[in-house]
N, C-alpha and C positions, 0 to 999 in steps of 0.2 A: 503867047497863050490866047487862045481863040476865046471868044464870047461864052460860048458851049461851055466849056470846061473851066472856066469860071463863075457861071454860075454854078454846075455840078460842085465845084470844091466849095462856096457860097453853103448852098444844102448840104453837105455837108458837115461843115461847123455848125451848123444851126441844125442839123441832127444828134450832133454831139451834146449842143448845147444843153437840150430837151432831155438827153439820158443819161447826164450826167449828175441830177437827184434819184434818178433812180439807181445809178452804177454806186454814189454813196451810202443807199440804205442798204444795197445790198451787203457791199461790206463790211456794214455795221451790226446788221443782223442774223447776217447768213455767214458769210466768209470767215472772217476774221474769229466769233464765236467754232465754226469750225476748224480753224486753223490752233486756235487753242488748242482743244480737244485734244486733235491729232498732235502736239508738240507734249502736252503730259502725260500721254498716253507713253512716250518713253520713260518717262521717268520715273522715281518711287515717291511724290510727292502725295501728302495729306491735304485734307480741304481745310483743318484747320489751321493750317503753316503752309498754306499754297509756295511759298516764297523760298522755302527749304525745302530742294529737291537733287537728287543725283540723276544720272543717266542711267539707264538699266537695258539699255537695247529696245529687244525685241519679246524681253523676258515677260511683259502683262500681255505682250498678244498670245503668247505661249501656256502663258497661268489661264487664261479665260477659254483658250482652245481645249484644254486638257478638263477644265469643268463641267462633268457632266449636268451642274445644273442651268449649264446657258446650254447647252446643244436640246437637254428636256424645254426649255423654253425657246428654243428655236421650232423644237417637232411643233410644238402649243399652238406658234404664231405662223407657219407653214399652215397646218392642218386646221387653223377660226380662219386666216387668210383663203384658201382654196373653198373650203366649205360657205363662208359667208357670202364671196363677192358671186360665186357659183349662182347661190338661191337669188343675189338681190340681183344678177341680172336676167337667169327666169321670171322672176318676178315681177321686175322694173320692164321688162319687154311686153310681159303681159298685159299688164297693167296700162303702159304706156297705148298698146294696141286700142286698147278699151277705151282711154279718153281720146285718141286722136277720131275716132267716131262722134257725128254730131248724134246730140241729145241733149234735152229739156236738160236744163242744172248742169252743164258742163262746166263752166267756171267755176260755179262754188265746189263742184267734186272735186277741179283742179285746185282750187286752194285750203281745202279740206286734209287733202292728201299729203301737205307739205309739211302737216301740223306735227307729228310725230319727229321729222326732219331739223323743224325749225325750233325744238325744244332743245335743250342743253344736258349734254350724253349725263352728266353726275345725277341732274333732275330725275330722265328717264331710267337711270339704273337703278335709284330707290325708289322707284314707283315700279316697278317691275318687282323688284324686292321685298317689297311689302305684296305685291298680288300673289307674291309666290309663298309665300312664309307657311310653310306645314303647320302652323297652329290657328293661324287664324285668316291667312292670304283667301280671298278670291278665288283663285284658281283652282284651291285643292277643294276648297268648300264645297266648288259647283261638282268638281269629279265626285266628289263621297255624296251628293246630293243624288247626283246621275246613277249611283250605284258602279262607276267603273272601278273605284278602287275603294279599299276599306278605312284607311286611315292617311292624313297627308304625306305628301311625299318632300322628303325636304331637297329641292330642287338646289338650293345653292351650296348645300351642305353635305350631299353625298355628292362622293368624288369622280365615280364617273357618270354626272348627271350634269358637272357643274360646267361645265366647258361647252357642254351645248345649249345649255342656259345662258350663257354670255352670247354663243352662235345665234339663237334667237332673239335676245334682246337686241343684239347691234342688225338685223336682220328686219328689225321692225322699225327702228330709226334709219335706216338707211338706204331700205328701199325707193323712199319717196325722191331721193338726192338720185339716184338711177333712172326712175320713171321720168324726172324733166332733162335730163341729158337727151335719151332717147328720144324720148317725145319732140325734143328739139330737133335732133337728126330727121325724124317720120313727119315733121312740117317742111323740113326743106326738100323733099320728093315732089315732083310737079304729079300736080292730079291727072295731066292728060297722059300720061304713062295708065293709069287707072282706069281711065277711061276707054283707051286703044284696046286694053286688055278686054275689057268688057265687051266691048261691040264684035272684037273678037271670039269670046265665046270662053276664055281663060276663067276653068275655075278658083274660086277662091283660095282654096292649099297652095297652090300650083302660082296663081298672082304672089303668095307669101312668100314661098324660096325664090321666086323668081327675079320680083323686084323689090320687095320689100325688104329681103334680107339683107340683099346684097348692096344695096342703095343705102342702109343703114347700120352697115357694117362699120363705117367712120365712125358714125356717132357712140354705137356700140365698144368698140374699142377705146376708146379715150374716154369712157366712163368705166367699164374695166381697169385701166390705167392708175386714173386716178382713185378709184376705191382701195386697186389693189396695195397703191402703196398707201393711203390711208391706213389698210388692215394691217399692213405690215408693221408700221409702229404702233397701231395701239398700244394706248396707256389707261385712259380713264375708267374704262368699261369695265375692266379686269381687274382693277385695282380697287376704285371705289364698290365692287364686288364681292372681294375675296382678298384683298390687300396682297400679299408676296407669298400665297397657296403654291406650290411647285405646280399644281392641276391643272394651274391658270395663267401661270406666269409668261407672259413674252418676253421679247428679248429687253425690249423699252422697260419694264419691268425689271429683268434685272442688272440692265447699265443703272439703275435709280438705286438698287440696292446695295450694287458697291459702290458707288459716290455717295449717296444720304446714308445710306444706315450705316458700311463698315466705313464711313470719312476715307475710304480710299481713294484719290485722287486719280493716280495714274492708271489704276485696276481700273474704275468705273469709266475713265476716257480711253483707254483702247476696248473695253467693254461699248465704248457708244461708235468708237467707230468700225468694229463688226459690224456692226449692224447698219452703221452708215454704206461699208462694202455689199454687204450680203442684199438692200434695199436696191442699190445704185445697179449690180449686177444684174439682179431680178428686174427693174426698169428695162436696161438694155436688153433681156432675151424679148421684155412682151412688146418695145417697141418694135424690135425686131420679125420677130413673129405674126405680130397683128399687121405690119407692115403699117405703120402708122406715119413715118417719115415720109410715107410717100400717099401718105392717103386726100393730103388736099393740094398735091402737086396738078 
């Protein structure tokens, strides 16, 4: 055996050595809690006698397929999913645009902007909730103030009002989490591309699809990515909202309500791993699509 290729097998083990704390957490955290899931999910096991359970097949993937109120909470988490990450990446590009521009007060705008981000979703969803309260919220006061409407409007309380109420609150928390992705992408573009452009005579629209879009198309994508599966389990937002409303509910929502509330064990674990499938699938079409495997090749 040559020099070379002992060292290589050298680095090696000592690459191993380095990731195998992190191959343990994961196991412990990730894996194995999923491997659960998925083994009760055959069964007819209760959460209070986990240890008393039969085999039942494939029969709780079939009980949960057949419930219209998980495929209503699949439409819920589909349609705050598409609508939500949609606005916060108009938004977060917008935005993003805006501070990557020098100006007086840049830093503090940039850490200003995070503020909403770096609060804690239960925090922001009853401060929203009380802005919003047709008796005595903020929000409605200044509308009847304004003369737009005549009396408050109960935002979290009529039904088709309430699901866009949740699209706006998480919309306003989670912009800022999009704006430094981007922004991050829109720093790593060399300025003398910008500059080429300029002396060239490239108007400004035109510089935007040209090189800005496309140059930042990575960064765009992988914050996409990660929101979208963010949106997809939502829990807290909807919940600490509206608790288990059908209006409001996602799927994460109702894998919690047949494990906690009806103690169904094996319902509420083929229930979580729908949604583990339906998350993983949805992954694979946007990595696919956004071409992101190959976007820092």
């Amino acid at each position: 055996m040559s020099a070379a290729e002992k060292m290589q097998r050298q680095q090696n083990r000592t690459a191993w050595l380095f990731l195998l704390p992190l191959i343990i957490a994961l196991v412990g955290v990730a894996i194995w809690p999923l491997a659960r899931s998925i083994f009760f999910s055959f069964t007819d096991a209760f959460l209070d006698a986990p240890a008393n359970y039969g085999f039942v097949g494939i029969d709780n993937f079939i009980a949960v397929a057949e419930d219209p109120v998980f495929w209503r909470a699949v439409r819920n988490t589909l349609f705050f999913t598409v609508v939500s990450v949609g606005l916060e990446t108009l938004l977060g590009l917008a935005i993003a645009l805006l501070l990557h521009r020098a100006f007086v007060g840049r830093g503090i705008v940039r850490a200003a902007i995070l503020v909403p981000w770096a609060m804690p979703m239960v925090v922001s969803t009853r401060i929203w909730e009380w802005m919003l309260n047709d008796q005595f919220g903020l929000v409605n006061k200044l509308l009847v103030t304004l003369g737009l409407v005549e009396k408050g409007i109960a935002w979290t309380a009529e039904p088709s009002l309430i699901l866009y109420t949740v699209i706006f609150i998480d919309v306003w928390v989670t912009t800022p989490f999009m704006v430094l992705l981007i922004l991050a992408g829109l720093q790593l573009i060399p300025e003398e591309i910008y500059e080429a452009a300029e002396v060239s005579g490239v108007p400004h629209w035109k510089r935007f699809w040209s090189i800005t879009l496309p140059l930042a198309t990575p960064a765009i994508g992988v914050a996409m990515l990660f929101r979208t599966l963010d949106a997809l389990r939502m829990f807290d937002l909807s919940y600490v909202l509206a608790a288990n409303n059908e209006n409001t509910m996602t799927m994460s929502i109702y894998a919690r309500d047949q494990l906690i509330s009806f103690q169904d064990l094996g319902l509420g674990s083929a229930a979580s791993t729908w949604v583990f499938m339906i998350i993983g699938l949805i992954a694979i079409v946007i990595v696919g699509v956004l071409r992101l495997d190959r976007a820092t090749g």
